[in-house]
C-alpha positions as CSV (number, residue, x, y, z in Angstrom):
1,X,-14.5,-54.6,116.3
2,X,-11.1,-55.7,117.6
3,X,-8.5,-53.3,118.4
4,X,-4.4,-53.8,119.9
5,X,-3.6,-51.0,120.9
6,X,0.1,-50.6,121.9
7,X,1.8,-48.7,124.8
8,X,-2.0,-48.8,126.0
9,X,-0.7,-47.3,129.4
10,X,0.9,-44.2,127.9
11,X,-1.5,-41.0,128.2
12,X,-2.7,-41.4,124.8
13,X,-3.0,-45.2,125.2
14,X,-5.1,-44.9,128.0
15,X,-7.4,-42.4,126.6
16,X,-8.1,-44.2,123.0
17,X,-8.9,-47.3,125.2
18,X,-11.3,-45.4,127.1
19,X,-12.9,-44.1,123.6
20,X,-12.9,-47.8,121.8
21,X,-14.2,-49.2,124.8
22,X,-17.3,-46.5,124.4
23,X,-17.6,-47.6,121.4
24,X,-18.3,-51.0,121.9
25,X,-14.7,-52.4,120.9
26,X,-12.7,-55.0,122.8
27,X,-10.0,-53.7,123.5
28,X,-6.2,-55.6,124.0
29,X,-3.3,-53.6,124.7
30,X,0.7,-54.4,125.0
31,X,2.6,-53.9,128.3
32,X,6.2,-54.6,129.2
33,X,6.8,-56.8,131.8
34,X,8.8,-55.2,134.9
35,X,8.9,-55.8,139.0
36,X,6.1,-53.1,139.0
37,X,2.9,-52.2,137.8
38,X,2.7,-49.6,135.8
39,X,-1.1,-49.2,134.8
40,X,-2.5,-46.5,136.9
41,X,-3.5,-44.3,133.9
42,X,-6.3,-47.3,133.2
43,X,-6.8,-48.8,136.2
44,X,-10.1,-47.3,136.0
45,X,-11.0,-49.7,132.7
46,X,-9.1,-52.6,134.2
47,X,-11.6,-52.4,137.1
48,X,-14.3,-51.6,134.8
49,X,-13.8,-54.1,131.4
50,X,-11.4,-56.5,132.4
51,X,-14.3,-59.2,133.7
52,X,-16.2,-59.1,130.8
53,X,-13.0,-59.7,128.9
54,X,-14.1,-56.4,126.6
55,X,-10.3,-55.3,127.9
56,X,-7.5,-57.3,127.8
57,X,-3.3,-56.5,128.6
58,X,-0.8,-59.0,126.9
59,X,3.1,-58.9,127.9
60,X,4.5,-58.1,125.1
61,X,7.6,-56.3,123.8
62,X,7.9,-54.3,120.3
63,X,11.9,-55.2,120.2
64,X,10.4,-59.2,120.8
65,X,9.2,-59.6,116.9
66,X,7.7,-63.4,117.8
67,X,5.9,-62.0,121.0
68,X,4.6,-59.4,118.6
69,X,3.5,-61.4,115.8
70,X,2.4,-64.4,117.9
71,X,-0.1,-61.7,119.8
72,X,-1.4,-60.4,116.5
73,X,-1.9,-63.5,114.9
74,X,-3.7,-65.4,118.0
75,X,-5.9,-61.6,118.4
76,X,-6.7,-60.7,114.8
77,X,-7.7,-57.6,115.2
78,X,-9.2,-55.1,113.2
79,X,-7.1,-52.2,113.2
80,X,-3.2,-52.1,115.5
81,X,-2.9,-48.4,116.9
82,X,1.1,-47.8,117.6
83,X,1.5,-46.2,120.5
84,X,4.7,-47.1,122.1
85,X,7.3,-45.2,122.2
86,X,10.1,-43.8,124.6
87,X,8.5,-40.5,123.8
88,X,10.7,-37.9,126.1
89,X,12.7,-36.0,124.0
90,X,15.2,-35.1,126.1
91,X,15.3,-38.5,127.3
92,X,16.3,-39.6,124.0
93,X,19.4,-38.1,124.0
94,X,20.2,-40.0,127.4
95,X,19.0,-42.8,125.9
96,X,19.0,-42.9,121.8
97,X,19.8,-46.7,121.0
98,X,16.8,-47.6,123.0
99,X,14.9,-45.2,121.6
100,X,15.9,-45.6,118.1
101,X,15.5,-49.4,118.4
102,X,11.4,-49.2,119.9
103,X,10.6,-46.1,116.8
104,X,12.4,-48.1,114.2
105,X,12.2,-52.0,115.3
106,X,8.7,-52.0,116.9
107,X,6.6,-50.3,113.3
108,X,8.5,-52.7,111.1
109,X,8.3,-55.5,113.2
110,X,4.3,-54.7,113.7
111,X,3.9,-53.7,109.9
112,X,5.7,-57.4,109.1
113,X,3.3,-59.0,111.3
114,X,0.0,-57.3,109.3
115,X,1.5,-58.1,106.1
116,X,1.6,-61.9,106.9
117,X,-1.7,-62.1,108.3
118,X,-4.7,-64.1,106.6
119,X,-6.4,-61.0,108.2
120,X,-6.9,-57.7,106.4
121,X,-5.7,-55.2,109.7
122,X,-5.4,-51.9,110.1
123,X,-2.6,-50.2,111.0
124,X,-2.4,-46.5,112.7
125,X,1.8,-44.9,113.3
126,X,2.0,-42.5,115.4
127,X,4.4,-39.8,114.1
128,X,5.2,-36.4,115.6
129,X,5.9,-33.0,115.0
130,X,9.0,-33.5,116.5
131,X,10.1,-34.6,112.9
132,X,10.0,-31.4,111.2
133,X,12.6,-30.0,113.4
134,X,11.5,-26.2,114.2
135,X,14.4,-24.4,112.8
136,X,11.9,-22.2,111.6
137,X,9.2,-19.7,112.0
138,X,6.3,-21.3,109.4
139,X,2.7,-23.3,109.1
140,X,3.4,-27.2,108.9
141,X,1.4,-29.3,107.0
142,X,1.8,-32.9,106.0
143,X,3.9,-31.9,103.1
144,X,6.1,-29.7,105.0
145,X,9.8,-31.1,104.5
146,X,11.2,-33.6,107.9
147,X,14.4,-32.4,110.0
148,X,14.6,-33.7,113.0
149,X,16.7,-32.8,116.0
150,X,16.7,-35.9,118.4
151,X,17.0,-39.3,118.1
152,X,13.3,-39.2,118.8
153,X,12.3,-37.8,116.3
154,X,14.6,-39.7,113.4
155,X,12.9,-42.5,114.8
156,X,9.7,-41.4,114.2
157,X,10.7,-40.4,110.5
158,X,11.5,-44.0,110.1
159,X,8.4,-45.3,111.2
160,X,6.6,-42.9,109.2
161,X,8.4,-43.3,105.7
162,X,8.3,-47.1,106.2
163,X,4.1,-47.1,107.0
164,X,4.2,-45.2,104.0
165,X,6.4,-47.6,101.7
166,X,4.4,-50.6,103.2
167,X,1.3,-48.7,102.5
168,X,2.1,-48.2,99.0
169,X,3.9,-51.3,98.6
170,X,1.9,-53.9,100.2
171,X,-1.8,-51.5,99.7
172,X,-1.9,-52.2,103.4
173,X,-4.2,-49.7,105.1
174,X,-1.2,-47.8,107.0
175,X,-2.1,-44.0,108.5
176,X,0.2,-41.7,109.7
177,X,-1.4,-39.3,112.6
178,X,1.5,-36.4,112.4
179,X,0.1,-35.3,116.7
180,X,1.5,-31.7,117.6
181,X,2.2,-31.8,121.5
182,X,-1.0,-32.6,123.3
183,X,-1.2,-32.5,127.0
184,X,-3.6,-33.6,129.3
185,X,-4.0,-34.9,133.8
186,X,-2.7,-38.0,132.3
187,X,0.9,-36.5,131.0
188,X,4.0,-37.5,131.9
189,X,5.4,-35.5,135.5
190,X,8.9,-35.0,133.6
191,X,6.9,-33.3,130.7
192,X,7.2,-29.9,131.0
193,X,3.5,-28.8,130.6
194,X,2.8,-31.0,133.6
195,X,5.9,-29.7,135.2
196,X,4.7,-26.8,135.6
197,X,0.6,-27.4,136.3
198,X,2.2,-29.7,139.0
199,X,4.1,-27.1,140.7
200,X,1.2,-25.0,140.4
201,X,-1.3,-27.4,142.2
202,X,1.8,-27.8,145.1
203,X,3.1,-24.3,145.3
204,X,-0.6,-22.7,146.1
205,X,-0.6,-25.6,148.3
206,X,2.9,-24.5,150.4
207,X,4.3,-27.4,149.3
208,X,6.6,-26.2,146.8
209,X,8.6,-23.1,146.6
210,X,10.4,-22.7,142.9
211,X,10.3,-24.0,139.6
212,X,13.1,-25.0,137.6
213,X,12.7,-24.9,133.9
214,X,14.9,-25.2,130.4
215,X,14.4,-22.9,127.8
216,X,11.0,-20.7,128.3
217,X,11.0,-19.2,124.9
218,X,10.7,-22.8,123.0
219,X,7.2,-22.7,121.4
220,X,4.8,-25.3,121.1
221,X,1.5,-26.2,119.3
222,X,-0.3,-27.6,122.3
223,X,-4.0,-29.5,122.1
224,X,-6.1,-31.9,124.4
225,X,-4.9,-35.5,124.1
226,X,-8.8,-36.1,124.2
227,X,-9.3,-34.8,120.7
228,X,-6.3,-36.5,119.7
229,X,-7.1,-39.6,120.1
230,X,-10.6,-38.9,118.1
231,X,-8.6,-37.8,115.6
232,X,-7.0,-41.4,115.3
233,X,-10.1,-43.5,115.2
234,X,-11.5,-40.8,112.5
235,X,-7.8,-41.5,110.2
236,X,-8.8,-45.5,110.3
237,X,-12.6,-45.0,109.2
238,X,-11.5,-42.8,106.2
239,X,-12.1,-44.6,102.9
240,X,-8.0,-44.5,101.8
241,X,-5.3,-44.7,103.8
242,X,-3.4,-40.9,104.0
243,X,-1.4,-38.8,106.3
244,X,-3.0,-36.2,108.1
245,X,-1.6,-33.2,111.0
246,X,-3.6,-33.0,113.7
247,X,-2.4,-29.2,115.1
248,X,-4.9,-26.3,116.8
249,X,-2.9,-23.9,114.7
250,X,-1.8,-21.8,117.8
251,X,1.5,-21.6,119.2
252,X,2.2,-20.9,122.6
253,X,6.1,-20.3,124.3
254,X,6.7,-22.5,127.6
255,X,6.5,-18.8,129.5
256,X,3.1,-18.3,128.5
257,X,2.4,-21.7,129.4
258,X,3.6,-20.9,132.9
259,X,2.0,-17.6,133.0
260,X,-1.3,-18.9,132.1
261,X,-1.4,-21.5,134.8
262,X,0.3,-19.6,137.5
263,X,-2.4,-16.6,136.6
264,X,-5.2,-19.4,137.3
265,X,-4.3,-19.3,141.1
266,X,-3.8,-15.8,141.2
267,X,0.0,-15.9,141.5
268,X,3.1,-14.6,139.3
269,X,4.6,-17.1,137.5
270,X,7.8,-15.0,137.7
271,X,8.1,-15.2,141.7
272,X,8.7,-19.0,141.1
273,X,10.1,-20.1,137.8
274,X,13.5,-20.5,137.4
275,X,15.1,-20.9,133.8
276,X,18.3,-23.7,133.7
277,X,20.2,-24.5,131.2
278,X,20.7,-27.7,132.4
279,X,17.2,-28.5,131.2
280,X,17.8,-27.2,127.6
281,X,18.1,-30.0,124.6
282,X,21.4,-30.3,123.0
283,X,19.7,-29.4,119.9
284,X,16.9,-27.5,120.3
285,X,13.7,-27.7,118.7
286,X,12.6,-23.6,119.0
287,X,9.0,-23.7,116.9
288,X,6.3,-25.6,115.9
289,X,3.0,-24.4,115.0
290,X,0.8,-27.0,113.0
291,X,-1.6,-26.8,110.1
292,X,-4.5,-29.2,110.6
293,X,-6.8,-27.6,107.6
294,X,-6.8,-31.6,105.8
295,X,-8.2,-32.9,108.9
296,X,-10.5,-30.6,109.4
297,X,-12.1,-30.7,105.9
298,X,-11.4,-34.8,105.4
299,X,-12.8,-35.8,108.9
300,X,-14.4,-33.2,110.3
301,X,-11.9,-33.0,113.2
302,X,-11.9,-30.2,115.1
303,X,-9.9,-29.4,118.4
304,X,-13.1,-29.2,121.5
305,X,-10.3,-27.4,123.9
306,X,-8.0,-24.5,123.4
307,X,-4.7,-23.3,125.1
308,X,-6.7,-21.2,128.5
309,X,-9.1,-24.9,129.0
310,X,-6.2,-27.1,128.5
311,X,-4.5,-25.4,130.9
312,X,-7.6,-25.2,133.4
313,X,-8.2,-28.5,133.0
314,X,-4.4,-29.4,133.9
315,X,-4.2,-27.6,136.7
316,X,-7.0,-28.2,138.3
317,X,-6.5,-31.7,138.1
318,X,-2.9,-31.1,140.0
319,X,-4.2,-28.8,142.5
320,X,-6.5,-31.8,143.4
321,X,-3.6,-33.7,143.6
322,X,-1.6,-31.4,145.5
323,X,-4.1,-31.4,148.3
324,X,-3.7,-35.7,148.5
325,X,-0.3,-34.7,148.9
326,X,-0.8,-32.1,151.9
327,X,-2.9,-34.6,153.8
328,X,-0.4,-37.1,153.6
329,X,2.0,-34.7,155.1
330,X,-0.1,-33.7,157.8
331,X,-0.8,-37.7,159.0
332,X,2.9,-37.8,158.8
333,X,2.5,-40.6,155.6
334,X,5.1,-38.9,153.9
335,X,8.3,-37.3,155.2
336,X,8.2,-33.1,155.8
337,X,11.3,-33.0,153.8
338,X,10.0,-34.9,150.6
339,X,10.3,-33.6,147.4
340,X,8.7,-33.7,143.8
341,X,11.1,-35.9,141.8
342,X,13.2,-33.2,140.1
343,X,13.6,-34.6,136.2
């Protein structure tokens, strides 16, 4: 089995190529071109699969449709996962033509590329729950109504309705996986989930002193990208081509999500966390809580980590990190005075 996987480097990217590669897949993922490299999430299975050509990384661009279809054609492979994204929320407000163009441009110009080939491919979207909006206080399934609040997420409604007219259209195999937030070491530092395990890891260090957050009463839906990415493979075995929420069906605010992490290290969270409104979304997005019953009875998906181990497992991770960090300070290898990029 062939599979392109792209934004391979992203968190998720990195950890479905890790689980393909297990399963005895060769693996090709897209990466943009820039002055620097920017795989250290799979470094690991560069070093590990890149000689026996079972992994393989293509310069490629989603806005580039002939780079795009040119790849596809010359790899044929058996199922395309859709991973890349500008994918910060916040950051999409910054930046929404960009990150219209890559949520819009990039499916349709992948989902073109499938429909022309000789091949019968697969093809896995990644949507979010960032498209229902969370205006309000309810269980979302798959047929829960869209209403999204960034740019991101109306991007991700396109590339979700159109998987699903190409799908129906075309009767190409198209999936949507609707992914509640899932966190994970591998996380983006200017998410706020690794925010704050990162502060945590640096301030029991003495490396930090405060945390600056946005709004702590937003409330999230969080999982383990780990099981998230199982529950992408699963959507392309199934037998028809559906839409499916992958959610634990617990919601958590931002200040519990602090509180549990700072409580790991025996420390209250509310001796360090400051709350700015300089951080908060000019829309904001106040609830999401997902309802992943389909999955569960469809694939037999089920969530291996809840809210307490994901947070373990994050902090842990950045407490380990932390500790690189102080040993660089005392060699003098990085300045007294540096900082944690503040995002």
């Amino acid at each position: 089995m062939k599979a392109l996987i792209t934004g391979i480097t992203g968190q998720d990217g990195a950890y479905l190529a890790e689980f393909l590669l297990e399963k005895g897949y060769q693996v090709h993922g897209t990466v943009r071109r820039s002055s620097s490299f920017n795989t250290n999430r799979i470094d690991n299975l560069i070093s590990k699969y890149s000689q026996s050509q079972k992994l393989s990384l293509h310069y490629s661009d989603l806005l580039d449709s002939s780079s795009i279809t040119n790849l596809i054609n010359n790899i044929e492979p058996d199922e395309v996962y859709n991973l890349a994204a500008q994918s910060h929320v916040s950051v999409s407000f910054q930046n929404p033509i960009f990150t219209t163009q890559i949520g819009t441009l990039g499916s349709i110009t992948i989902l073109e590329a499938i429909k022309h080939s000789k091949k019968s491919i697969k093809f896995y979207q990644a949507s979010s729950s960032e498209m229902f909006g969370g205006s309000s206080v309810e269980l979302l399934n798959e047929n829960s109504v869209f209403d999204s609040k960034s740019p991101y997420g109306a991007s991700k409604v396109f590339a979700h309705e159109i998987t699903k007219i190409y799908r129906d259209s075309y009767n190409l195999f198209g999936v949507n996986g609707i992914l509640f937030n899932h966190e994970s070491p591998l996380r983006g530092e200017t998410f706020v989930t690794r925010k704050i395990t990162k502060a945590v890891g640096r301030i029991s260090a003495g490396i930090q002193s405060k945390l600056t957050l946005g709004n702590l009463d937003a409330s999230r839906d969080w999982g383990f990208a780990k099981d998230y990415v199982r529950g992408m493979w699963l959507m392309m075995q199934h037998e028809q081509p559906e839409d499916w929420v992958l959610a634990t069906g617990v919601t958590k605010t931002v200040r519990e999500f602090a509180e549990q992490a700072f409580s790991y290290v025996n420390l209250n969270w509310e001796d360090y966390v400051i709350s700015s409104e300089k951080y908060f979304r000019p829309n904001e997005v106040d609830y999401l809580l997902g309802d992943s019953s389909k999955a569960r009875k469809q694939l037999s998906w089920e969530p291996s980590v809840d809210f307490k181990g994901l947070v373990q497992i994050m902090v842990d991770h950045d407490i380990n990190e932390a500790k690189k960090d102080l040993a660089l300070l005392k060699d003098n290898l990085i300045s007294p005075t540096w900082e944690y990029p503040k995002v």
